[in-house]
KEMI-30078 format. One record per atom (N, C-alpha, C): residue in one letter; x, y negated, z. Coordinates in steps of 0.1 Angstrom, whole numbers, plus 5000, padded with zeros to 4 digits. Atoms other than C-alpha are relative to their C-alpha. Last residue first. Layout:
<atoms>
AXYZ
...
</atoms>
This chain:
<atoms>
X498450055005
X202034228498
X500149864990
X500250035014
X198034258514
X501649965000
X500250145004
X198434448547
X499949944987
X498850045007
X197334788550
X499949884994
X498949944991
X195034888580
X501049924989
X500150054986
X191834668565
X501450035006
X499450124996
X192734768533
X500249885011
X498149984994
X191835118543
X500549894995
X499050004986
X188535028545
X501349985003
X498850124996
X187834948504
X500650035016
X499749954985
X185635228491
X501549945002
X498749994996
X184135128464
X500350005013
X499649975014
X179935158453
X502449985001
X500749885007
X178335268485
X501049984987
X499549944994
X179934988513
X499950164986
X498450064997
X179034708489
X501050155002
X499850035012
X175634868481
X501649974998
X500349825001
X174934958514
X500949984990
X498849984993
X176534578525
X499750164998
X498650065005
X174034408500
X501050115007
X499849955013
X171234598512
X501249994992
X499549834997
X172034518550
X499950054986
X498449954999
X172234128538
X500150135002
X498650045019
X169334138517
X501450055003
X500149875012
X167334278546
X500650024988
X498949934995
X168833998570
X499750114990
X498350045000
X167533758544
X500650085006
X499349965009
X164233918545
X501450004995
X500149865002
X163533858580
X500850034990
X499050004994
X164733468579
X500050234998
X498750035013
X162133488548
X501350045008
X499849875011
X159733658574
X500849974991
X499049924992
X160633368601
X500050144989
X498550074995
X159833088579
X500450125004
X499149945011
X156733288567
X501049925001
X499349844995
X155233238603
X501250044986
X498149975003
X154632898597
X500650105001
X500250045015
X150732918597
X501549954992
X500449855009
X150733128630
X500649914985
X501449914999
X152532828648
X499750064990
X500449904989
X155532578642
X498350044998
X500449885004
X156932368616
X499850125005
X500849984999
X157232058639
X499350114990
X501050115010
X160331938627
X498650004999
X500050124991
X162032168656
X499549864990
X501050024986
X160632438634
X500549915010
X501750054999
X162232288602
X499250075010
X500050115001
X165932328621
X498549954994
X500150074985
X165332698632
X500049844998
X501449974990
X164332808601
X500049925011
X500950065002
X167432668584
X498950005004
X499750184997
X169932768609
X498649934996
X500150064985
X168333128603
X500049875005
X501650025006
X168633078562
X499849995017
X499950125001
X172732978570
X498050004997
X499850124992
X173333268593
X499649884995
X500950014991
X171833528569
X500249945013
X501149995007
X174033418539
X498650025012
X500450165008
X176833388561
X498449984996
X500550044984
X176233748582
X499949824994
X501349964994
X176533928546
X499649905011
X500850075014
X179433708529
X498850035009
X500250164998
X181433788564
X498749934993
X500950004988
X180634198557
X499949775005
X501149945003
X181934178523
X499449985012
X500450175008
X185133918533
X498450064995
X499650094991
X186034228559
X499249864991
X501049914991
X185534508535
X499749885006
X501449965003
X187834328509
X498450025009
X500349855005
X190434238532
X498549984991
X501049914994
X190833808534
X500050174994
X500349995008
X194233598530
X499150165006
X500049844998
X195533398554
X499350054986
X500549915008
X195833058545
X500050145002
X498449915002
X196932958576
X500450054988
X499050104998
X194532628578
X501050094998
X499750085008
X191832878556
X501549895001
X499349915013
X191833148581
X500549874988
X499249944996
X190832878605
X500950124994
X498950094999
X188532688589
X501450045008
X499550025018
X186832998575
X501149855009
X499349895004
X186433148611
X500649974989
X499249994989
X184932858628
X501150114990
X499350145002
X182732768604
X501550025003
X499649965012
X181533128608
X501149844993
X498549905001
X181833088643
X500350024989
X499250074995
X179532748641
X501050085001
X499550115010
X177232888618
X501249965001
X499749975014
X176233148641
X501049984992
X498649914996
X176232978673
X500750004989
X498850125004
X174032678657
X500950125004
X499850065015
X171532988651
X501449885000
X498649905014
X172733188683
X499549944985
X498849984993
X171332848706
X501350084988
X498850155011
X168132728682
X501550015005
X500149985017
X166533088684
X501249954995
X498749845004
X168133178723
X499649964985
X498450044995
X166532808735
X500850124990
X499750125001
X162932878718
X501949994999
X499649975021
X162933238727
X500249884994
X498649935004
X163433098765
X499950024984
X499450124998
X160232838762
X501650064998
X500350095014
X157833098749
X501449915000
X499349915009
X159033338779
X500449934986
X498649964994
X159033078806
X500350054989
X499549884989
X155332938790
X501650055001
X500449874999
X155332608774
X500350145006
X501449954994
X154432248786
X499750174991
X500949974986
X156432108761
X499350055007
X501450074997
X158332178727
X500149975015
X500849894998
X162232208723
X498549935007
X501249984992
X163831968703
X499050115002
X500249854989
X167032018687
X499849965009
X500450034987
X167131698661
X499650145009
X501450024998
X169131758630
X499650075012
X501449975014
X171931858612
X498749995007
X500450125005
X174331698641
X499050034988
X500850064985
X174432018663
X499249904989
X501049894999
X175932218633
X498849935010
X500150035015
X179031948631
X498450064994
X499750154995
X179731908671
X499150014983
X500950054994
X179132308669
X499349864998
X501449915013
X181732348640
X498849995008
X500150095008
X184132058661
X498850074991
X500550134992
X184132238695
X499049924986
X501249994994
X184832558675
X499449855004
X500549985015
X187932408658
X498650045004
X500150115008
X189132308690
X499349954992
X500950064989
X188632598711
X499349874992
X501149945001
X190332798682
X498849945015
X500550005018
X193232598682
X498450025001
X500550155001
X193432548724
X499449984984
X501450034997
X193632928722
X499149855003
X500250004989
X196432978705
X498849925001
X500150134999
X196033208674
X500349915016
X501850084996
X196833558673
X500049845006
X500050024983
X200433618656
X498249944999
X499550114993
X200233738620
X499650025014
X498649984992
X200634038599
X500149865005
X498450125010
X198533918570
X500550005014
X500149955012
X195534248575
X501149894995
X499649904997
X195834248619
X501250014975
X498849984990
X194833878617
X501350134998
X499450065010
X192033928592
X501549985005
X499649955011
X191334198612
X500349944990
X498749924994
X191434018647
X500050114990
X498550105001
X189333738626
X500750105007
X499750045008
X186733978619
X501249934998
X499649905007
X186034128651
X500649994990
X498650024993
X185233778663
X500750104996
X499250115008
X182933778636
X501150005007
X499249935013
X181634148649
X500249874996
X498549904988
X181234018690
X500450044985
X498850074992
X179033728676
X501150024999
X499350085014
X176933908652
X500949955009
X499349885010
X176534188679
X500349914992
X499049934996
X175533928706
X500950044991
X499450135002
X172733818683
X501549975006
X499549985010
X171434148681
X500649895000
X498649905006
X171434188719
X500449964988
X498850064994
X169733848726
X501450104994
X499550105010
X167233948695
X501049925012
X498949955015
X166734278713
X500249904995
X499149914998
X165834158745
X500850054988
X499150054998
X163633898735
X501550055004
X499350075011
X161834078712
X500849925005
X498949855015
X161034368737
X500449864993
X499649944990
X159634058765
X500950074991
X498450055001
X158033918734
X500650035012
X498850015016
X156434238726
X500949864999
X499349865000
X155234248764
X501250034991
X498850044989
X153433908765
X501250125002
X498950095000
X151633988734
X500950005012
X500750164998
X150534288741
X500849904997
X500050034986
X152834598724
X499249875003
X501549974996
X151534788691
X499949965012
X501150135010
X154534598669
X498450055012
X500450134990
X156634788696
X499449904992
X500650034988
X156035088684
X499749935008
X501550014998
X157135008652
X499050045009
X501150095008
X160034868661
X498650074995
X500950044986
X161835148682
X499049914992
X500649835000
X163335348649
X498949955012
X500849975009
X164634988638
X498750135002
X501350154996
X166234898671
X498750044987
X500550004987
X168235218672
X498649904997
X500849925003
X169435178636
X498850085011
X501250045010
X170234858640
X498850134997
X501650054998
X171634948672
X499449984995
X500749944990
X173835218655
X499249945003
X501249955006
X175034918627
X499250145008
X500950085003
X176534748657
X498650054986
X501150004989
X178335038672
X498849874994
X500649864998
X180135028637
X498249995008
X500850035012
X180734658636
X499550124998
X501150125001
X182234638666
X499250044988
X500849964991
X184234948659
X498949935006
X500850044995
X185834818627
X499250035009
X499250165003
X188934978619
X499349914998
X498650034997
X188435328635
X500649884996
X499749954982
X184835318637
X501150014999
X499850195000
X184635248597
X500249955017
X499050034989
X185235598593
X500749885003
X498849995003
X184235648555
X500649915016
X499349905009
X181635898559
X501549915001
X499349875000
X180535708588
X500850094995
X499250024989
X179935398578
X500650125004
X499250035006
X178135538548
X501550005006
X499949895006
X175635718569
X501149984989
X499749954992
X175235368587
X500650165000
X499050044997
X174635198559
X500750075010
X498849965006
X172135458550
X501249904999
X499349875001
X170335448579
X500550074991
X499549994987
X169835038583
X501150194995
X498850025001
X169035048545
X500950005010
X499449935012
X166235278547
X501349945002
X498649894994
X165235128581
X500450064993
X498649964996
X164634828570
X500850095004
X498849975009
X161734888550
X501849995005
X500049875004
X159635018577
X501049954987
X499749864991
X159934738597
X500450064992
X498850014993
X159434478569
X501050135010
X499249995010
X156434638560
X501649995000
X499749835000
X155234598592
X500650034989
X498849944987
X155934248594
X499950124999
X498150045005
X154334198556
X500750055013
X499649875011
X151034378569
X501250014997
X499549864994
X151134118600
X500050134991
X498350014993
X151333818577
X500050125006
X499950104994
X148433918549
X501350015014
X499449944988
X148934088519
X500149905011
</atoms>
């Protein structure tokens, strides 16, 4: 099978899990105690239903569409970790942190994510080529660096994690730390067609994690520990 068979494949297999996560979400009314995280499986399932149309765009076009979506989806991991800590928050009845803490501890998961290696962007290439570049190696250290962010800080209070909440974290981990890795052997000069299966593993990894989180969300039904605190 050669690489654009596998991308399409990909496509088409994600949207099984996309639209039964989402069919899950729903049944058990995960919109009232994660709303981030809701509207977020929606775009997946949005984004997914648009993809194979846009595998048939020119180049300059399809990255145009892939930049746009991979700003938004990268957003959404963002805006649902942050989501995370105001339910880990919400789930041991504490005060929200002050904001020098959490400036802090950030500063230092960047400072820490930065230092794994050299983030060099090529030369001499096109506006579009050159932005996807910056937004790859940008929400990969993001990533890492809120999830860092999030455990060293639950951790200094010990707080203690919801089910649902430590299920969705595990997911965005596992496909934050294979991302990082992509992005760090392409600034090692693991670039062009003949690297492409860097980015289909990164592919697969998010397809693990939405499998994982059907599966999660499919076999117990944890939400309502989100509302009620742990005693």
């Amino acid at each position: 099978m050669n690489a654009d068979a596998l991308d399409i494949v990909f496509v088409w297999a994600g949207m099984v899990p996309s639209a039964a996560l989402l069919v899950l979400a729903i049944r058990q009314r995960t919109s009232r105690t994660m709303p981030v995280f809701f509207y977020y499986l929606v775009w997946c399932v949005c984004s997914m239903v648009v993809a194979p149309t846009a595998l048939h765009l020119s180049g300059e076009n399809y990255l145009r569409y892939f930049l746009v979506n991979l700003t938004v989806d990268d957003l959404f991991h963002l805006a649902v970790l942050a989501e995370l800590g105001r339910v880990v928050l919400r789930y041991n009845c504490a005060v929200p942190p002050r904001r020098s803490t959490l400036v802090f501890l950030m500063a230092a998961a960047i400072a820490l994510v930065w230092s794994l290696g050299k983030w060099i962007l090529p030369v001499g290439l096109p506006i579009f080529h050159l932005l996807y570049d910056v937004l790859v190696q940008g929400f990969a250290i993001l990533r890492v660096a809120c999830l860092l962010t999030l455990a060293w800080w639950s951790s200094l209070h010990a707080f203690r994690w919801p089910a649902r909440a430590l299920q969705i974290a595990s997911g965005f981990g596992v496909y934050a730390v294979v991302s990082l890795g992509t992005a760090l052997l392409h600034t090692h000069g693991m670039t062009g067609v003949q690297y492409h299966w860097l980015d289909q593993i990164q592919v697969a990894s998010y397809l693990g994690a939405l499998s994982y989180w059907v599966l999660a969300f499919g076999t117990k039904e944890v939400e309502n520990e989100i509302l009620v605190p742990n005693r």
